[in-house]
MARVODO-488056 format. One record per residue (C-alpha): x, y, z; residue in one letter. Coordinates in steps of 0.1 Angstrom, whole numbers, plus 5000, padded with zeros to 4 digits. Layout:
+------+------+------+------+
|    x |    y |    z | code |
+------+------+------+------+
|    X |    Y |    Z |    A |
...
+------+------+------+------+
END
This chain:
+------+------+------+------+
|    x |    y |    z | code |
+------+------+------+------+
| 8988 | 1458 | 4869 |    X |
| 8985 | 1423 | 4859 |    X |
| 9008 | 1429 | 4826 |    X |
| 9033 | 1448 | 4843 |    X |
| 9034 | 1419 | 4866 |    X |
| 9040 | 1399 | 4835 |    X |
| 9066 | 1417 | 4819 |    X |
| 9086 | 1419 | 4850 |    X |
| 9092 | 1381 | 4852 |    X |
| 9113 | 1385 | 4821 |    X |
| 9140 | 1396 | 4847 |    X |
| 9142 | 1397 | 4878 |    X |
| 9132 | 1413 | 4916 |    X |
| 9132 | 1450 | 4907 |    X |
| 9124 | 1488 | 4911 |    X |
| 9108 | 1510 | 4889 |    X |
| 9111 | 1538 | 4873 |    X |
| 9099 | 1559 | 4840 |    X |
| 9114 | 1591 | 4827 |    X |
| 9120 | 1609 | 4798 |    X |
| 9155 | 1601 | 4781 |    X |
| 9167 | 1638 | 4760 |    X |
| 9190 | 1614 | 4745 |    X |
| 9208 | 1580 | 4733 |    X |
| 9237 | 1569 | 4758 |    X |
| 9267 | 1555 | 4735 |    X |
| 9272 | 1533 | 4772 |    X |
| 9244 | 1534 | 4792 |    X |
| 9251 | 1527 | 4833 |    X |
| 9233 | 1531 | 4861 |    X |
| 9246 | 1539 | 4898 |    X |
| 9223 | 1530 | 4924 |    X |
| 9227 | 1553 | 4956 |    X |
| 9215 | 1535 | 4993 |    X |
| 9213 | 1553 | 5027 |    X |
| 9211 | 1528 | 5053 |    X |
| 9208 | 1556 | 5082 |    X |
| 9184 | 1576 | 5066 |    X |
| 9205 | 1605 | 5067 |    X |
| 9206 | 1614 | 5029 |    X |
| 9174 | 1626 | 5009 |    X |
| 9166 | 1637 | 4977 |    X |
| 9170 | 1678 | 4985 |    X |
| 9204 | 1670 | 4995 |    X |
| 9209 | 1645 | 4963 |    X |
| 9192 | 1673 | 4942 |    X |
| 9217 | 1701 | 4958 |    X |
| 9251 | 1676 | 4949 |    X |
| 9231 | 1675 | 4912 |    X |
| 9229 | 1710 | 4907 |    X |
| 9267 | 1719 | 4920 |    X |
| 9280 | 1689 | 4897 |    X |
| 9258 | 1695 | 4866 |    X |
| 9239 | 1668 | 4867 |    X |
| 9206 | 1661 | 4844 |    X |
| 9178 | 1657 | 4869 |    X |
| 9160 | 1636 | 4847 |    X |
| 9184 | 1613 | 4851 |    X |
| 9175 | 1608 | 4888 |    X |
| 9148 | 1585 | 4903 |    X |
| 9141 | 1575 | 4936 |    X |
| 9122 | 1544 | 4959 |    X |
| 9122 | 1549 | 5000 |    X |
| 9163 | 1556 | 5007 |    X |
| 9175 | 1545 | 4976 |    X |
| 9184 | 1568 | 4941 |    X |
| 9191 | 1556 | 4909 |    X |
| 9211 | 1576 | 4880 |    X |
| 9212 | 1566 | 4854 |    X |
| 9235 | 1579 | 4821 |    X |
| 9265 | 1574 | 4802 |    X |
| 9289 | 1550 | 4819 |    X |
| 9316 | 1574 | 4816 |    X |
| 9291 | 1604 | 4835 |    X |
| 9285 | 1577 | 4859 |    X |
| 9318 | 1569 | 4872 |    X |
| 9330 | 1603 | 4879 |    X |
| 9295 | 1611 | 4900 |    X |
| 9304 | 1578 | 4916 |    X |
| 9338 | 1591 | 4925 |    X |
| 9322 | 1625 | 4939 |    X |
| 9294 | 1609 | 4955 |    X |
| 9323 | 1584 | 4974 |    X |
| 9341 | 1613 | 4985 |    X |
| 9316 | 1635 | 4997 |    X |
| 9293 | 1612 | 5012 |    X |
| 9308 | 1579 | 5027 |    X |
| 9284 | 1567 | 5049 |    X |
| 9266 | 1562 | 5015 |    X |
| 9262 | 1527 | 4996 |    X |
| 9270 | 1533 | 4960 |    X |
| 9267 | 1506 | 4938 |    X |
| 9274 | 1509 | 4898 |    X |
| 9263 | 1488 | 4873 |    X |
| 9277 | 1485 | 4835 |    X |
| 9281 | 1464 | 4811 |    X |
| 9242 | 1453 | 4804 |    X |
| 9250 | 1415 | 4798 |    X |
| 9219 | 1413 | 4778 |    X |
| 9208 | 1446 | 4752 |    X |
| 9177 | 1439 | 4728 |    X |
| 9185 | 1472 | 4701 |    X |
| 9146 | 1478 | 4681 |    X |
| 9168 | 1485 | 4650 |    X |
| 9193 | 1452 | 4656 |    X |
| 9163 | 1429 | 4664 |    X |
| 9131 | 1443 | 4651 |    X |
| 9147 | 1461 | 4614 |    X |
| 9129 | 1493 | 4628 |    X |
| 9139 | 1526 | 4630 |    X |
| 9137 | 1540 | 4667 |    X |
| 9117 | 1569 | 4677 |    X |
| 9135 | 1600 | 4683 |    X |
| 9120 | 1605 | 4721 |    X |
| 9118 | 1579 | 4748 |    X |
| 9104 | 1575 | 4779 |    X |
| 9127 | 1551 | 4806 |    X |
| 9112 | 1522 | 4827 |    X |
| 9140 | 1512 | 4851 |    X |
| 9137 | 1483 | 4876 |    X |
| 9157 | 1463 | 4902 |    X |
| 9155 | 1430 | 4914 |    X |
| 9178 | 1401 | 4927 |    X |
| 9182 | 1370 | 4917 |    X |
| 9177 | 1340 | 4940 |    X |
| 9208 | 1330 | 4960 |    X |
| 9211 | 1302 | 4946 |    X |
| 9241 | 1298 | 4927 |    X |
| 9234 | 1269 | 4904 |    X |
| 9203 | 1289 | 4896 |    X |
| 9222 | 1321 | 4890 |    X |
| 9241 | 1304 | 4859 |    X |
| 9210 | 1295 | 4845 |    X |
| 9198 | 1327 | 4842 |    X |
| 9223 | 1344 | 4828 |    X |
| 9224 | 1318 | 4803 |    X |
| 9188 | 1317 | 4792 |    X |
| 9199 | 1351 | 4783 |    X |
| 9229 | 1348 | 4770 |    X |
| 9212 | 1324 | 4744 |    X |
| 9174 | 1344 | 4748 |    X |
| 9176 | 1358 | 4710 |    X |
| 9186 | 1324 | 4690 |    X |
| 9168 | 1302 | 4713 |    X |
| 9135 | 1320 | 4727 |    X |
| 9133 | 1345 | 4695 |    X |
| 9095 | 1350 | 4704 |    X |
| 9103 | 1373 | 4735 |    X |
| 9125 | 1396 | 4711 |    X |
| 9092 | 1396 | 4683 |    X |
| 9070 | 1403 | 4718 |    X |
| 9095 | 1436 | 4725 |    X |
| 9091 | 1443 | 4688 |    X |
| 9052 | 1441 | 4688 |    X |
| 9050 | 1461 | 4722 |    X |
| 9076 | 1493 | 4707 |    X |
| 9099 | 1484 | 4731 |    X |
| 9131 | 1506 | 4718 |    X |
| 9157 | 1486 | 4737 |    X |
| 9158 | 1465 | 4774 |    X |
| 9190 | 1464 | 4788 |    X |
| 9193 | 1444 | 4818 |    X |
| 9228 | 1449 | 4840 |    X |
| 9239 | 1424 | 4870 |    X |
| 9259 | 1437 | 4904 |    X |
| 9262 | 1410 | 4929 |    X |
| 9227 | 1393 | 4932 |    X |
| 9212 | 1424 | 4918 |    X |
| 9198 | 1433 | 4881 |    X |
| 9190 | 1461 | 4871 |    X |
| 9167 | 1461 | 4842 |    X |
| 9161 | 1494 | 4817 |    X |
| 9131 | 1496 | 4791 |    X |
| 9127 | 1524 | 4768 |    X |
| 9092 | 1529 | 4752 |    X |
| 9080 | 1559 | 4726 |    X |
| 9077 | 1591 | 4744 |    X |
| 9040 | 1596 | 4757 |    X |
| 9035 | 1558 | 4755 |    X |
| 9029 | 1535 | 4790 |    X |
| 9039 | 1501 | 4803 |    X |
| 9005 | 1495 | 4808 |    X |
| 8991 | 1503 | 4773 |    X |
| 9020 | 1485 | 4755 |    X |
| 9028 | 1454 | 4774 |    X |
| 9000 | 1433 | 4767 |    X |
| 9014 | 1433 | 4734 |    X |
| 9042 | 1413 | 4737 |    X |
| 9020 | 1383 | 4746 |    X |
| 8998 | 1390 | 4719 |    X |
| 8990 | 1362 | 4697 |    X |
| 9026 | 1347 | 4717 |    X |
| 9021 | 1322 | 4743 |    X |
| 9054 | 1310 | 4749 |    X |
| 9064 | 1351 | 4762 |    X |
| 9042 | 1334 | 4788 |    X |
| 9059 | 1308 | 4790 |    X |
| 9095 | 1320 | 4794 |    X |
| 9080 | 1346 | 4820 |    X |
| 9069 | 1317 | 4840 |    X |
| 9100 | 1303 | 4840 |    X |
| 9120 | 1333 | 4846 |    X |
| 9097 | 1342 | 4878 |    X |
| 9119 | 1310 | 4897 |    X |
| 9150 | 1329 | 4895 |    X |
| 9135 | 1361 | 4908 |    X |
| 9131 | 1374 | 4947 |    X |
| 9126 | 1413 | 4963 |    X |
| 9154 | 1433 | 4974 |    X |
| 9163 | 1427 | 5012 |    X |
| 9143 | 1462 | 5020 |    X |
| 9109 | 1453 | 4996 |    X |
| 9076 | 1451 | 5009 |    X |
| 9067 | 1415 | 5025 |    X |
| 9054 | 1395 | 4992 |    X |
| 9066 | 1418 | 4969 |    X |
| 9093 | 1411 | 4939 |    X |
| 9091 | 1450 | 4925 |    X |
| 9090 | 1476 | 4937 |    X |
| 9085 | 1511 | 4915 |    X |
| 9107 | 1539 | 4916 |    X |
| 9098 | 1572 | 4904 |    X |
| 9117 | 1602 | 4886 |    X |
| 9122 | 1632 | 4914 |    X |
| 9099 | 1652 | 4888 |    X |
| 9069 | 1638 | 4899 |    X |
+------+------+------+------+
END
């Protein structure tokens, strides 16, 4: 667990999640789905899936929040349903990913054909000052920090794709198919040390979501398959 730790500094305070992607997104979103009152669940989510079409490998869930996540375009008009059916509901949408490591654009590497998704959220630190920061080191990561890009490379990592709402990132990693964060992590800091170093750094920007467990920065979602 010690590596996972590892790789999540790279972001931020998250949830995760793995699950088998069918296929590429041309703009990948996620929507994040909250139920304050406890009054939603996943048989109901699983119901609006099945009347609206809806993949449900796409789905993942953590306590009384969902995530699905698909092609921005998918995404909006779920979002749309999901307001209109259910608005009690806290729906939050995030597009865009402000920072998008490709394997082929970085690496030179063909991707595999199958991948499994690791999907996290965190927040960043309220800080405002600090916030700039850290969308800058990103904004800069691959020019100036070019060893956390080899580290994704070494590791298989297809692409990362981290997206911001508010305080909130949410942070998508695709690895081969059959492959696991564990197994493939430890390879980014492989013969690296300064992935260590910018992971130590990038832990002072990250915090838990207001609902994680006391001391804890991520938390794991998991797909509604298992």
């Amino acid at each position: 667990m010690k590596h996972i730790h590892k790789l999540f500094y790279l972001f931020i305070l998250v949830s995760f999640v793995t699950g088998c992607s069918p296929r590429r997104l041309q703009s990948p979103a996620v929507l994040e789905i909250i139920d304050l009152d406890y009054h939603f669940s996943t048989k109901i989510l699983l119901n609006f899936s099945n009347e609206n079409n809806i993949d449900k490998s796409t789905i993942y869930e953590w306590q009384n929040h969902w995530i699905i996540y698909d092609d921005l375009k998918e995404i909006k008009t779920i979002k749309t349903k999901l307001e209109s059916r259910f608005p009690s509901l806290i729906i939050k949408l995030y597009d865009k990913p402000f920072y998008n490591f490709n394997r082929q654009r970085q690496c030179g590497k063909k991707a595999f054909n199958e991948w499994n998704n690791v999907i996290m959220t965190a927040n960043l630190v309220a800080d405002t000052t600090m916030q700039k920061q850290y969308m800058e080191y990103h904004r800069t990561q691959f020019k100036k920090w070019p060893e956390v890009s080899k580290g994704f490379c070494n590791a298989d990592f297809q692409q990362v794709l981290v997206f911001r709402t508010g305080r909130q990132l949410m942070l998508v990693i695709s690895i081969p198919k059959g492959k696991t964060l564990d197994e493939l992590n430890p390879k980014t800091t492989e013969n690296n040390p300064r992935v260590n170093e910018w992971n130590k750094m990038m832990s002072r920007y990250q915090e838990g979501i207001e609902d994680a467990p006391k001391g804890t920065t991520w938390v794991t979602f998991k797909t509604i398959e298992n």
